[in-house]
Each structure stands twice: as C-alpha cells, then as structure tokens.
mmCIF file as Biopython writes it, N, C-alpha, C and O atoms, coordinates in Angstrom:
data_model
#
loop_
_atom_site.group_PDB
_atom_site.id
_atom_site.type_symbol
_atom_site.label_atom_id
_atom_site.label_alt_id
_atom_site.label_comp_id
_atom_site.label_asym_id
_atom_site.label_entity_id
_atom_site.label_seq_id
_atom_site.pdbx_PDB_ins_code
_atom_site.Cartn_x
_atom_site.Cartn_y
_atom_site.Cartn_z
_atom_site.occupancy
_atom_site.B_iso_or_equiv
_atom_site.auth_seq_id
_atom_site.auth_asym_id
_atom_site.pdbx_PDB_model_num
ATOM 1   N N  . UNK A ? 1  ? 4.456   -10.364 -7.839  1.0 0.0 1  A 1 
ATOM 2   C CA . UNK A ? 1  ? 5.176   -9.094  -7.843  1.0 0.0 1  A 1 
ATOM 3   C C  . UNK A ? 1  ? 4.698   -8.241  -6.668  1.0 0.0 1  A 1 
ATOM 4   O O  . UNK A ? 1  ? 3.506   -8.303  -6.367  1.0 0.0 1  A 1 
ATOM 5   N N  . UNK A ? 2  ? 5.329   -7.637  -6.142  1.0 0.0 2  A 1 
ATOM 6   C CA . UNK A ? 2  ? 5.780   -7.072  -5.082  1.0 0.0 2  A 1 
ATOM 7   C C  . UNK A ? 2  ? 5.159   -5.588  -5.326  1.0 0.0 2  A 1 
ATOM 8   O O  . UNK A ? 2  ? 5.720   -4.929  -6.201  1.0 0.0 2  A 1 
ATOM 9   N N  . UNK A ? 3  ? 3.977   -4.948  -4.594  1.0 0.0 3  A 1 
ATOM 10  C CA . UNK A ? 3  ? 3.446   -3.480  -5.106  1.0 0.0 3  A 1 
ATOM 11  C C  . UNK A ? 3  ? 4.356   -2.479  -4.321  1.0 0.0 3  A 1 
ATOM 12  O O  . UNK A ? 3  ? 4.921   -2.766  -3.266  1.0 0.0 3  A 1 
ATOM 13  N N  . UNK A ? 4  ? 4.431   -1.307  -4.938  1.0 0.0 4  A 1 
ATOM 14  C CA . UNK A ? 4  ? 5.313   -0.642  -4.108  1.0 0.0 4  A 1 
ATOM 15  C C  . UNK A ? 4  ? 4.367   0.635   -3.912  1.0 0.0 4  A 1 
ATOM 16  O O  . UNK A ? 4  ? 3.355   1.025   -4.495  1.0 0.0 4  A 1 
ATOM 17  N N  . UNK A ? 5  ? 5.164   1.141   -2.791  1.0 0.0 5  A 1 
ATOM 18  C CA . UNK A ? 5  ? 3.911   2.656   -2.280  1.0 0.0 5  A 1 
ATOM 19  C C  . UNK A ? 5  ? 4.999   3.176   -1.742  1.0 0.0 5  A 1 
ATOM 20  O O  . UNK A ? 5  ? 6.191   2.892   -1.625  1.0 0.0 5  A 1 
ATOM 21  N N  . UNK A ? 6  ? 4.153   4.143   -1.402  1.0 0.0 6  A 1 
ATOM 22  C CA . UNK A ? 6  ? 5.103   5.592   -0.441  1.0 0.0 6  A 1 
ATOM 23  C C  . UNK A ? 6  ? 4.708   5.560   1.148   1.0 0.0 6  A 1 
ATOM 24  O O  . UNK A ? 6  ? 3.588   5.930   1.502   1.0 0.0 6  A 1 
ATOM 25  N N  . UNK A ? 7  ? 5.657   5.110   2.059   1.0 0.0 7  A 1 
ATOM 26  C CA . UNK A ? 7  ? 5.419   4.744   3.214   1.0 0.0 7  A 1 
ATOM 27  C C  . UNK A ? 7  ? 6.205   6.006   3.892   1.0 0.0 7  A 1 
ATOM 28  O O  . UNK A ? 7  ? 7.405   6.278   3.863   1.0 0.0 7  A 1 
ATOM 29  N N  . UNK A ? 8  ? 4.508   7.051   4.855   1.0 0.0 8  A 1 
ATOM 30  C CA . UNK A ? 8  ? 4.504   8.267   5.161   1.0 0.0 8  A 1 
ATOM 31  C C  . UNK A ? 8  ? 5.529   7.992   6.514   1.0 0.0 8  A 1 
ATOM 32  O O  . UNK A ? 8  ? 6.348   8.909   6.588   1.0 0.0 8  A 1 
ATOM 33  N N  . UNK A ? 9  ? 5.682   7.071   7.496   1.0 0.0 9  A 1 
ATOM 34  C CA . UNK A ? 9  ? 6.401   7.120   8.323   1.0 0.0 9  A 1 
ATOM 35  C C  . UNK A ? 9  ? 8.336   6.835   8.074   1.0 0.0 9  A 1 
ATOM 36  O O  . UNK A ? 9  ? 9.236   6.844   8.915   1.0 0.0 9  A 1 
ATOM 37  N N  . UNK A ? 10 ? 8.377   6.638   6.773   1.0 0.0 10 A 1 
ATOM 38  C CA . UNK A ? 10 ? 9.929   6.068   6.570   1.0 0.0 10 A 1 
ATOM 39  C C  . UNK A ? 10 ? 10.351  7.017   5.464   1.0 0.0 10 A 1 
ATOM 40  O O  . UNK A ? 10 ? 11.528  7.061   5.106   1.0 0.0 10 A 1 
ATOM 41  N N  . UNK A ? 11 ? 9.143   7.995   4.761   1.0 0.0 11 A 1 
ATOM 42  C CA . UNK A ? 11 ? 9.558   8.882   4.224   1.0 0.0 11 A 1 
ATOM 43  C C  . UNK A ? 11 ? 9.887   8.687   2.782   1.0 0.0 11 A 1 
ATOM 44  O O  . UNK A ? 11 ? 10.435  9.617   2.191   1.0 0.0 11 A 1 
ATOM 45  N N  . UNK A ? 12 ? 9.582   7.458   2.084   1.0 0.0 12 A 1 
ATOM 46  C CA . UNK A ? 12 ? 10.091  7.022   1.047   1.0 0.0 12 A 1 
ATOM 47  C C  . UNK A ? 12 ? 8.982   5.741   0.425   1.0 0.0 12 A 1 
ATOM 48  O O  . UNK A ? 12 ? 7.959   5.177   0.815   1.0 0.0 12 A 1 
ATOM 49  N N  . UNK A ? 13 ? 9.928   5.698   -0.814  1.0 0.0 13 A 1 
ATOM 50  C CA . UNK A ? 13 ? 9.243   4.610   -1.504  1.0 0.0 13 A 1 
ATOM 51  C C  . UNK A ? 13 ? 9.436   3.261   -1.271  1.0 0.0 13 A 1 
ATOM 52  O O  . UNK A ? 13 ? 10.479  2.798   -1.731  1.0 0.0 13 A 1 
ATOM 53  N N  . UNK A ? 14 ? 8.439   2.247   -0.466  1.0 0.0 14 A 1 
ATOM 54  C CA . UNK A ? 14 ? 8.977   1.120   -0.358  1.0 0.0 14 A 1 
ATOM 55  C C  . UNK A ? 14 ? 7.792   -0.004  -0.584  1.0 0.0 14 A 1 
ATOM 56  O O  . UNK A ? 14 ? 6.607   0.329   -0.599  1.0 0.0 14 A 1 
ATOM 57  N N  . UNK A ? 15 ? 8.285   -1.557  -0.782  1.0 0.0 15 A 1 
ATOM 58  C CA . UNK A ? 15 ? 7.756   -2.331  -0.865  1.0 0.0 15 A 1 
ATOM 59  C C  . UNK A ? 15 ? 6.784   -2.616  0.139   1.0 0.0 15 A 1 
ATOM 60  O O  . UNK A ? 15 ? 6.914   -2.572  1.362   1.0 0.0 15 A 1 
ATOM 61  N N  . UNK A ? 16 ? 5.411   -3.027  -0.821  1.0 0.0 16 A 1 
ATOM 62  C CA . UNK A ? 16 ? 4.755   -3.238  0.303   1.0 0.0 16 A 1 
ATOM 63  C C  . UNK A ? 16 ? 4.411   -4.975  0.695   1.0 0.0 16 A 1 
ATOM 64  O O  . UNK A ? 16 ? 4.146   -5.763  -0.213  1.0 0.0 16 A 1 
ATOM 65  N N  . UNK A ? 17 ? 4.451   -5.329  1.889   1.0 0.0 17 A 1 
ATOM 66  C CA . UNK A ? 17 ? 3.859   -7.264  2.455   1.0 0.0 17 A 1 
ATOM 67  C C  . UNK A ? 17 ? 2.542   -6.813  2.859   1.0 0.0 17 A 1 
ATOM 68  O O  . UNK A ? 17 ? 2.058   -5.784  3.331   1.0 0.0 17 A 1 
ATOM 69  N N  . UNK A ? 18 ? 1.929   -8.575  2.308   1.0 0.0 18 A 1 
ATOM 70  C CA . UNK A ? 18 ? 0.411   -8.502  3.083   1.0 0.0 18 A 1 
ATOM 71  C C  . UNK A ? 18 ? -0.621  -7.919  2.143   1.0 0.0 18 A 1 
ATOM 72  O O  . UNK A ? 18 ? -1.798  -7.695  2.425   1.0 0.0 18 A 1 
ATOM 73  N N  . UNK A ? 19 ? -0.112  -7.737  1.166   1.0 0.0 19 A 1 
ATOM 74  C CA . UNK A ? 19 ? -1.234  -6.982  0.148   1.0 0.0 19 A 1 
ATOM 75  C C  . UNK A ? 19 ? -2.614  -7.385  -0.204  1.0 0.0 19 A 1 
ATOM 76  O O  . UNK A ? 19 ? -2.651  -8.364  -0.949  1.0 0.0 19 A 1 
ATOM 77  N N  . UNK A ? 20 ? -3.436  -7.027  0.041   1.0 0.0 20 A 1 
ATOM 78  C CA . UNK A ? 20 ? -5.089  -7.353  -0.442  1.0 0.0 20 A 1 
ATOM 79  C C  . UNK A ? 20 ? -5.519  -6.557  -1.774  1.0 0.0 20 A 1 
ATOM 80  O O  . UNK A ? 20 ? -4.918  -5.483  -1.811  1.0 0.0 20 A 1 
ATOM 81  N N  . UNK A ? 21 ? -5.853  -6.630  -2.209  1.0 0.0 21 A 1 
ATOM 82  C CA . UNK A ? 21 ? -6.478  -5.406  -3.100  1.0 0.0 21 A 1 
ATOM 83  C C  . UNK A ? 21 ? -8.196  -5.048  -2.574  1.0 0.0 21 A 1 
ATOM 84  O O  . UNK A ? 21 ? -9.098  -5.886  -2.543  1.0 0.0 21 A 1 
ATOM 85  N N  . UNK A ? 22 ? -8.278  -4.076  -2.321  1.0 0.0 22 A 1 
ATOM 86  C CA . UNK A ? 22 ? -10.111 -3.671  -1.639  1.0 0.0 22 A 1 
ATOM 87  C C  . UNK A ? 22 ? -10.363 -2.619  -2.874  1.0 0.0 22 A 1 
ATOM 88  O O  . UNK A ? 22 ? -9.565  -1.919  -3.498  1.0 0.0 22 A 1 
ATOM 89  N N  . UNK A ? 23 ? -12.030 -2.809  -3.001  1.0 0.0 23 A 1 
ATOM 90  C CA . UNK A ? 23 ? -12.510 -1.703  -3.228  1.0 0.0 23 A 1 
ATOM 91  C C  . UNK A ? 23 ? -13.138 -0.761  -2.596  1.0 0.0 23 A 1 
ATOM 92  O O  . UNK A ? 23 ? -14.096 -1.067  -1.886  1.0 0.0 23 A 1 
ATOM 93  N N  . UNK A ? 24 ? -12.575 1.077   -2.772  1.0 0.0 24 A 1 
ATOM 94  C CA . UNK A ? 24 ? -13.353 1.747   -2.174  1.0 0.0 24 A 1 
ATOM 95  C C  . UNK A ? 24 ? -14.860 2.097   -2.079  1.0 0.0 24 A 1 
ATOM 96  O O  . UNK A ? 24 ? -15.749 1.362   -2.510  1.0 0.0 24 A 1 
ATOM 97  N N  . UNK A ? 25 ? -15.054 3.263   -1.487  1.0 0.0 25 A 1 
ATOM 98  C CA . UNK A ? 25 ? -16.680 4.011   -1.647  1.0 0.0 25 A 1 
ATOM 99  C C  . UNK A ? 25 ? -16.660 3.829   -3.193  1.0 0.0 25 A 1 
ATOM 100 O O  . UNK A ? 25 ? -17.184 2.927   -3.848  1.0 0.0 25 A 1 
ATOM 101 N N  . UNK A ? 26 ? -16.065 4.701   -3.543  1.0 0.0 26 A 1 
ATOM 102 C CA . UNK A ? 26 ? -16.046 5.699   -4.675  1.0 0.0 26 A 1 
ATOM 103 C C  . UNK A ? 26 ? -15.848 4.547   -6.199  1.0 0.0 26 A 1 
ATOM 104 O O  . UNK A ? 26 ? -15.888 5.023   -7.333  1.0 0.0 26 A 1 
ATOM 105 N N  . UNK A ? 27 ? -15.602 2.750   -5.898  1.0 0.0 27 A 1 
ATOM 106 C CA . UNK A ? 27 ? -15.928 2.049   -6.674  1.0 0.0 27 A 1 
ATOM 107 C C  . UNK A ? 27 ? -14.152 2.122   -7.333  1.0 0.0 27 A 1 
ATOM 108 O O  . UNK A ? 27 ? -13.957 1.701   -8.473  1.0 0.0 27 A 1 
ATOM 109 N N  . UNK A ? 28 ? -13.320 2.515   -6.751  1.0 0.0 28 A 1 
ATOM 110 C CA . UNK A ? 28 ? -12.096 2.396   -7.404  1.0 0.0 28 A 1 
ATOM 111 C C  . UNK A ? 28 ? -11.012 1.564   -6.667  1.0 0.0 28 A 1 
ATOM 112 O O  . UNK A ? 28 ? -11.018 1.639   -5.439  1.0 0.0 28 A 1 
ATOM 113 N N  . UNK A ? 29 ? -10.076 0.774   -7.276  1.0 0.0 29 A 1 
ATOM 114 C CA . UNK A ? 29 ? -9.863  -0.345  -6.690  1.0 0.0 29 A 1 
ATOM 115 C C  . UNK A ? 29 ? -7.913  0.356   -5.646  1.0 0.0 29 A 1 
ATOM 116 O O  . UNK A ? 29 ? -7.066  1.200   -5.940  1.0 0.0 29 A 1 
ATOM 117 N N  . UNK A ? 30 ? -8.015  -0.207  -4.969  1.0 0.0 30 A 1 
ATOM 118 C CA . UNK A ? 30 ? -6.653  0.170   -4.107  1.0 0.0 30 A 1 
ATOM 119 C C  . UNK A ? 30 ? -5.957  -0.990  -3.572  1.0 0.0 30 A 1 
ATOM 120 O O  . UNK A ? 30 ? -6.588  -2.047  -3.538  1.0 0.0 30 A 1 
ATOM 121 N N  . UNK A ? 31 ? -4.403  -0.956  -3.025  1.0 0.0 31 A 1 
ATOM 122 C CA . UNK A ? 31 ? -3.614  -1.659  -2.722  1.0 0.0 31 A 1 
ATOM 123 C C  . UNK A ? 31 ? -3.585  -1.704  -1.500  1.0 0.0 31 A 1 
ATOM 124 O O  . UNK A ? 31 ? -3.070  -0.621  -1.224  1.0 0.0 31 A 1 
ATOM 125 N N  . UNK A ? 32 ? -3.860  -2.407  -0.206  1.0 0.0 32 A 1 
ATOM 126 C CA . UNK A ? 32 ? -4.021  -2.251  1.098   1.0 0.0 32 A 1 
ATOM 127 C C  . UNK A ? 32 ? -2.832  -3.101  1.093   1.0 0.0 32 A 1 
ATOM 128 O O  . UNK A ? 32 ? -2.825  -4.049  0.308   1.0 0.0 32 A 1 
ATOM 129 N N  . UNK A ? 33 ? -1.617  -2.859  2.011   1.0 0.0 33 A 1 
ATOM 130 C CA . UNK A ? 33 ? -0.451  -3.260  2.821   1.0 0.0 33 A 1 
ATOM 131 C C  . UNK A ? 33 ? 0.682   -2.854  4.037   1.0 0.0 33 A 1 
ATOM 132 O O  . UNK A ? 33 ? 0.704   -1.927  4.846   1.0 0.0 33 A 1 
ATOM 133 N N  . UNK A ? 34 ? 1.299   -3.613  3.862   1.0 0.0 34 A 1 
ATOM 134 C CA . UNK A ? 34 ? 2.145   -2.964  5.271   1.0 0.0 34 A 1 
ATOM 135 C C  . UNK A ? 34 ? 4.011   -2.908  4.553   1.0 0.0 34 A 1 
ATOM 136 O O  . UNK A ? 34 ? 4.593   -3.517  3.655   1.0 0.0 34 A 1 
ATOM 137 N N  . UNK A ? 35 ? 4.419   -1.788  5.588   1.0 0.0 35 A 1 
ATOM 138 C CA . UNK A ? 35 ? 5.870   -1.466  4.820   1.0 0.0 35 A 1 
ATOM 139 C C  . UNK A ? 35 ? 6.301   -2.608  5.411   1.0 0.0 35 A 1 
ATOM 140 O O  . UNK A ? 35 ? 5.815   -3.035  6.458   1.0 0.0 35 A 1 
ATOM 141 N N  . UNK A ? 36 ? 7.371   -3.246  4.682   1.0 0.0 36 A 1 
ATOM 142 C CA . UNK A ? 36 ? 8.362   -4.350  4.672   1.0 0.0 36 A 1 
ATOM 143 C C  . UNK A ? 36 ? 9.353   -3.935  5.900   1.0 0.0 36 A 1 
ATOM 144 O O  . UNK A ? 36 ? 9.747   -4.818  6.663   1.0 0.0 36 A 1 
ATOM 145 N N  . UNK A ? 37 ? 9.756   -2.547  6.082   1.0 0.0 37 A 1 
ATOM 146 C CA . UNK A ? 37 ? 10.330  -1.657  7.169   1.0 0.0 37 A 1 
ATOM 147 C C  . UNK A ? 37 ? 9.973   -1.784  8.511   1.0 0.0 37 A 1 
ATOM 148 O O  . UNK A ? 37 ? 10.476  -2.681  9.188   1.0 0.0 37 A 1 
ATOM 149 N N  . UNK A ? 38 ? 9.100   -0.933  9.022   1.0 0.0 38 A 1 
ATOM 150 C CA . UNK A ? 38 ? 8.631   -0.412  10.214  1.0 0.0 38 A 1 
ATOM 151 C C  . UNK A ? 38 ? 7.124   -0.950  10.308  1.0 0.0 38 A 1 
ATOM 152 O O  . UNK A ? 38 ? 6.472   -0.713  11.325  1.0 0.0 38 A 1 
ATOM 153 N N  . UNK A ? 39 ? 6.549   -1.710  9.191   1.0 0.0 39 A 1 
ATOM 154 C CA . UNK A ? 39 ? 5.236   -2.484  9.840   1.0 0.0 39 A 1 
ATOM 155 C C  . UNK A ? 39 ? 4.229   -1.486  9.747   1.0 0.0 39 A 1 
ATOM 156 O O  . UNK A ? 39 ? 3.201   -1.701  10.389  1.0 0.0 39 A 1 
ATOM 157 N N  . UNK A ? 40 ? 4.306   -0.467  9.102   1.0 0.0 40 A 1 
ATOM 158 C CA . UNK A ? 40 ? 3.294   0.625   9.245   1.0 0.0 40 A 1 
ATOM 159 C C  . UNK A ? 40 ? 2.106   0.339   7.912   1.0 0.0 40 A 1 
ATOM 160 O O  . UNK A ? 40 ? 2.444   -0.347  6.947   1.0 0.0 40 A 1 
ATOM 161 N N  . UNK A ? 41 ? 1.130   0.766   7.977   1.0 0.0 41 A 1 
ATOM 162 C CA . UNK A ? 41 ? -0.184  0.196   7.294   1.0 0.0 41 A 1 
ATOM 163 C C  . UNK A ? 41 ? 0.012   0.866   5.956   1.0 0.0 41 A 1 
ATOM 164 O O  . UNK A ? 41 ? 0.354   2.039   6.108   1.0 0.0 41 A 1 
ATOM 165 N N  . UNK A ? 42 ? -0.068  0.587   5.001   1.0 0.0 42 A 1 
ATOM 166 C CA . UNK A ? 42 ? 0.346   1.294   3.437   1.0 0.0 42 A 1 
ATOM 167 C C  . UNK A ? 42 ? -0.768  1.604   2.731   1.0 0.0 42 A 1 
ATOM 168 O O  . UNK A ? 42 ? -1.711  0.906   3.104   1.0 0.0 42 A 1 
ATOM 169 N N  . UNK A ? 43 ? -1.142  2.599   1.594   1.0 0.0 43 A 1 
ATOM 170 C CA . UNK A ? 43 ? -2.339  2.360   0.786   1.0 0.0 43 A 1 
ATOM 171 C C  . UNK A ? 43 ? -1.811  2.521   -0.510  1.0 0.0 43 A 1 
ATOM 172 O O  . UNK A ? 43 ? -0.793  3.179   -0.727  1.0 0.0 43 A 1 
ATOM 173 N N  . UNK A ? 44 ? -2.579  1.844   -1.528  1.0 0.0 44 A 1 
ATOM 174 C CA . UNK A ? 44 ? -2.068  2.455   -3.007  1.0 0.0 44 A 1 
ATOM 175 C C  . UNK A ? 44 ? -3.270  2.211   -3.552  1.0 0.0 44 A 1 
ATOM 176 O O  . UNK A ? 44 ? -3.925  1.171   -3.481  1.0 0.0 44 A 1 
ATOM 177 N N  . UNK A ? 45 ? -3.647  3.666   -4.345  1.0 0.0 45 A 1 
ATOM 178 C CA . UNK A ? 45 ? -4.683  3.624   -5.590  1.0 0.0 45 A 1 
ATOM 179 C C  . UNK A ? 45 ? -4.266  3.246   -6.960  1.0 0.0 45 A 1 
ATOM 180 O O  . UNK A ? 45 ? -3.462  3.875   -7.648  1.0 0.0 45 A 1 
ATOM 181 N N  . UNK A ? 46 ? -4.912  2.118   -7.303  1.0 0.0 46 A 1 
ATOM 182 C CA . UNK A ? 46 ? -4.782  1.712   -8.601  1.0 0.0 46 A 1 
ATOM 183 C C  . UNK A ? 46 ? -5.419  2.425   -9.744  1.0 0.0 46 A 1 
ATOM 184 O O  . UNK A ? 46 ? -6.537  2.937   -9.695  1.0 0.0 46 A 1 
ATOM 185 N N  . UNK A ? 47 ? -4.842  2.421   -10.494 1.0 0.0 47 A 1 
ATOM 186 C CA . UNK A ? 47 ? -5.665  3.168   -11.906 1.0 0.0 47 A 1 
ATOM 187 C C  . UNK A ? 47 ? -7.138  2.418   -12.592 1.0 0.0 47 A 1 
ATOM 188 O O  . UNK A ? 47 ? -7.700  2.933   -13.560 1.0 0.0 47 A 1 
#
C-alpha cells in the first residue's frame, strides 16, 4: 500500500514512491518518500 502525504511543492495530497520508513531523534517513527508528481522529497509522521 501506497503512503500518502502532503506534497508542499504541488500543494496537495499525494502518493508517495520510494518509501523507507526511518526513525527520528525524538524515537518516533516517519515515512521518508518522494511525490509520484514532481519528484520532490516527502515526509510523513507516523503515529
């Protein structure tokens, strides 16, 4: 399944490719990817 985020250069909500999941400093886990669009670098915090 396909994570979706808010991609700041296209202004909207879109799918993200390339997804890793990293953990931050702060020990909380996030969605690292790129918009399916314009190739621009994506982030999403997971709960």
């Amino acid at each position: 399944m396909a994570e979706v985020g808010y991609c700041v250069k296209c202004k909207s909500k879109k799918e993200m490719k390339d997804t890793q999941q990293v953990t931050m400093k702060n020990k909380r886990t996030a969605m690292k990817g790129k918009c399916t669009t314009c190739n621009t670098g994506m982030y999403k915090i997971m709960k």
